[in-house]
VOGU-3710 file (C-alpha; in Angstrom, 3 decimals, decimal comma):
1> xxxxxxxxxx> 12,631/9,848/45,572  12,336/10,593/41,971  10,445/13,783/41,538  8,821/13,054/38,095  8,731/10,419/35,850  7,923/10,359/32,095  6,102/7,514/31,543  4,728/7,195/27,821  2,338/4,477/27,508  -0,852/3,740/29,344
11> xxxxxxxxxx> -0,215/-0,358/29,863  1,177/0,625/33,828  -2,630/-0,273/34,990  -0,787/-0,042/38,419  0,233/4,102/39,677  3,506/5,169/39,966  5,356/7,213/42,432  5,580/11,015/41,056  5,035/9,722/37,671  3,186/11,298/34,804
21> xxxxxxxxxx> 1,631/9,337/31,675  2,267/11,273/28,231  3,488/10,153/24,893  6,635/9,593/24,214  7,150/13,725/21,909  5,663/14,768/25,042  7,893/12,921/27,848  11,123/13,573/25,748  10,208/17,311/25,906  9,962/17,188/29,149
31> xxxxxxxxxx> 13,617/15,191/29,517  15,207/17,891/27,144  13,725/20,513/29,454  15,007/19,138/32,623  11,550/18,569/33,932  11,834/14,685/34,608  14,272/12,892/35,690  14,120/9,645/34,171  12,359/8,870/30,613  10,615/5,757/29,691
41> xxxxxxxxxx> 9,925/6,073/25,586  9,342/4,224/22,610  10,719/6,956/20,064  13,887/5,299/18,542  14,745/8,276/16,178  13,775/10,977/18,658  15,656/9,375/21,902  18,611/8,920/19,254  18,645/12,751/18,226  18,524/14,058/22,026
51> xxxxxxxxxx> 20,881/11,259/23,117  23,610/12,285/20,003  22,417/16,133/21,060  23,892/15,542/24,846  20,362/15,621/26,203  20,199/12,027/27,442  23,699/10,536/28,806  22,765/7,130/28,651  20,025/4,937/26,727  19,116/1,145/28,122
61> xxxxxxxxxx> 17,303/-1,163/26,204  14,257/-2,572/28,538  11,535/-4,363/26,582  9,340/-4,043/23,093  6,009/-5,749/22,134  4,648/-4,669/18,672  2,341/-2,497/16,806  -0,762/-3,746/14,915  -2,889/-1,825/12,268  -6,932/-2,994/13,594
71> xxxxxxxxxx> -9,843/-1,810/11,970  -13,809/-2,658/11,157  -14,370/-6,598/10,364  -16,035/-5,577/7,048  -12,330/-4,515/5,895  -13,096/-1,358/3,479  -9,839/-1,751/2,388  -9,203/-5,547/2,382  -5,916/-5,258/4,231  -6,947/-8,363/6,965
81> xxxxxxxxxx> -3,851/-10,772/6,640  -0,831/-8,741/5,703  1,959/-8,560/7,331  3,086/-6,202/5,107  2,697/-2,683/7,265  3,569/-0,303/4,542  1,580/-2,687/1,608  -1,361/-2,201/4,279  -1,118/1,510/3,996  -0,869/1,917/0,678
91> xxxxxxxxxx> -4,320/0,214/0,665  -5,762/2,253/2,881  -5,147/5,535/1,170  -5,863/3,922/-2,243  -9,456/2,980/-0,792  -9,618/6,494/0,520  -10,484/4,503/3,704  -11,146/5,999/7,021  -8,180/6,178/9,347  -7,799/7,934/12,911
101> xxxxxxxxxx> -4,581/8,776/13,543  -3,358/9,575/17,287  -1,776/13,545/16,034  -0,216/13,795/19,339  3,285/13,171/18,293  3,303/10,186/20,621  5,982/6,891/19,668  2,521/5,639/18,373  1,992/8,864/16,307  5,728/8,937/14,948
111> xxxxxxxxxx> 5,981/5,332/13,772  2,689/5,896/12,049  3,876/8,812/10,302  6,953/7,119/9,188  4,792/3,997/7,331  2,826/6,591/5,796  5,956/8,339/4,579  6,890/4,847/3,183  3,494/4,460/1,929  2,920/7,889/0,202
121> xxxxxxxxxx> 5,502/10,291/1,114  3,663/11,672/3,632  0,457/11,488/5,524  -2,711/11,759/3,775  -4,600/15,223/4,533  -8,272/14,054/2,766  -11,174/13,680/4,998  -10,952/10,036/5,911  -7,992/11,204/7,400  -8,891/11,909/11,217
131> xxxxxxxxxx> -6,417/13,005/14,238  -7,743/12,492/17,523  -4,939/14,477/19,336  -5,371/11,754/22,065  -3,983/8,670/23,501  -4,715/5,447/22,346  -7,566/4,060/24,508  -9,471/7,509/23,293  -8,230/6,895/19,367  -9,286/3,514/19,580
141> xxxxxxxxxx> -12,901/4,343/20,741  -13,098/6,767/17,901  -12,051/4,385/15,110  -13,892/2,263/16,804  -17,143/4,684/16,339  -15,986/5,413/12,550  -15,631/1,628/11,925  -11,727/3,422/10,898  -8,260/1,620/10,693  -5,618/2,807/13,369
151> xxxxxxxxxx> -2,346/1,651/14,635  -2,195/0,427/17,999  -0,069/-1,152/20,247  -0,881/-4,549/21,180  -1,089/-3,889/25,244  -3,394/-1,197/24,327  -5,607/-3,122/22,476  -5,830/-5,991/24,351  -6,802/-3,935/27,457  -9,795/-2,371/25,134
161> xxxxxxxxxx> -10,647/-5,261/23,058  -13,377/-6,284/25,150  -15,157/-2,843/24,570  -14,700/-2,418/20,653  -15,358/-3,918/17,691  -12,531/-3,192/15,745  -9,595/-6,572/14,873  -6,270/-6,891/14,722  -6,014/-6,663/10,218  -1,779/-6,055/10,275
171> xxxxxxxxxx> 0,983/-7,496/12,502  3,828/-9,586/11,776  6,147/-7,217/10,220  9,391/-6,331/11,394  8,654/-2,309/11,245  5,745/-2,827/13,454  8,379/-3,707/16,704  7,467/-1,350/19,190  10,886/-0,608/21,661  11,344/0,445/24,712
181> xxxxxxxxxx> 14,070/2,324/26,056  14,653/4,423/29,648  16,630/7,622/29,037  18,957/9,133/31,830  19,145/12,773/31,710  22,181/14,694/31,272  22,407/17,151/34,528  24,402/19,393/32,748  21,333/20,706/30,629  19,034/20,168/33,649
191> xxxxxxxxxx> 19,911/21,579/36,480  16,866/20,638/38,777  17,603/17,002/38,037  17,514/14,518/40,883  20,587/12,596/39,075  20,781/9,593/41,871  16,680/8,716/41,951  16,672/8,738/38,194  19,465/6,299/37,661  17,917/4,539/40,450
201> xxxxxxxxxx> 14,793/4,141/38,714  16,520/3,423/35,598  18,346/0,529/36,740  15,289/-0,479/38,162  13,734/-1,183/35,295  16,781/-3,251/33,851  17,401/-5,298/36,687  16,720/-9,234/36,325  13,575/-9,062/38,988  11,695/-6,440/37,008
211> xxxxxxxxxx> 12,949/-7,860/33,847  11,150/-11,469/35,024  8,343/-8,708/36,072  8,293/-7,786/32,475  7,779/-11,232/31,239  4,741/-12,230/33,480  2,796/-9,254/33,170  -0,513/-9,397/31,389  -0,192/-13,242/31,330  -3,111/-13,752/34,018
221> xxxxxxxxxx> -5,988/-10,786/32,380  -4,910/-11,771/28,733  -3,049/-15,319/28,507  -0,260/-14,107/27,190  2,546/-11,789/28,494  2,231/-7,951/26,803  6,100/-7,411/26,964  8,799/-9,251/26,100  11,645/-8,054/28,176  14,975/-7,056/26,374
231> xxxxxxx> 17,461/-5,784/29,087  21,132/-6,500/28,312  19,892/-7,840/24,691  22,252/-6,695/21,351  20,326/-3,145/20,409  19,766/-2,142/17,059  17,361/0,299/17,767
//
């Protein structure tokens, strides 16, 4: 059996097996420390570093769904519509309006800070600028309670959407696509790795029955399916 698992995203409503639920800075930390055996992320640049670092010998493609920026109906910032991510940004910070970012380095965090790099050149540091340092059901609730813009991914949302009033305001564009990708370590940095249960696991998650898993799940608490499953697809990311 797979002694740990780094799982990075809070959509498996269902436990696993010796798993444990971070973001994805946190999980790869723990895959470059040799304390997991299998990573689940959706960090493109980081998993790319560790792979081209010898960290990770071998990086599948599994499934993506996609990022939206939500916030308060009233629209401070009258970004509702765009599917322009980084345009929507630039808004934002031009209407000085209030934001909670996740801080937690998560695959969330990262592709947040990369839009604001596009946006501005870097995140904003002004006081409607807020970091929760928590995962995204917790960010949400605090936008939520600051009637703030975040980004979110869509699984996340959905499964809180009932509790907030915040909308979906951004979605659509192609640097909101929110990958997936397991990670199999490279026992030669990680000594305490349980090689077999980790590739196990990993070509678990690729085979064609969880892949058809994939594509059904959500379908029956949201009407539509939160993952689109990618296994075998071309990869660009």
């Amino acid at each position: 059996m797979v002694e740990v698992v780094a799982i990075t995203s809070t959509v498996f409503y269902g436990p696993l097996p010796s798993s444990t639920v971070l973001g994805s800075g946190q999980a790869l930390a723990m895959g470059r420390r040799g304390d997991a055996d299998v990573v689940l992320s959706h960090a493109p640049e980081a998993e790319r570093t560790l792979v081209d670092s010898g960290y990770f010998v071998r990086r599948r493609l599994v499934m993506h769904n996609e990022f939206l920026v939500v916030g308060p109906a009233a629209d401070p910032a009258g970004v509702r519509g765009l599917s322009d991510a980084v345009a929507a940004f630039r808004r934002i910070a031009g209407a000085h309006a209030a934001f909670v970012s996740r801080g937690d380095q998560s695959g969330t965090h990262q592709r947040e800070q990369q839009l604001w790099k596009l946006a501005a050149g870097s995140a904003p540091r002004d006081g409607w600028y807020v970091e929760s340092g928590q995962g995204m059901g917790a960010t949400l609730q605090l936008a939520d309670e600051k009637r703030a813009y975040t980004l979110t991914d869509r699984a996340t949302y959905l499964a809180w959407r009932d509790k907030l009033q915040l909308v979906p305001m951004v979605e659509g564009d192609s640097l909101l696509y929110n990958v997936y990708h397991v990670l199999e370590l490279n026992p030669k940095n990680a000594a305490r790795v349980n090689l077999a249960g980790g590739r196990a696991l990993a070509e678990f998650f690729v085979a064609a029955e969880t892949q058809a898993l994939i594509a059904g799940f959500g379908k029956a608490r949201f009407g539509q399916s939160l993952f689109v499953p990618d296994a075998g697809k071309p990869d660009r990311w």
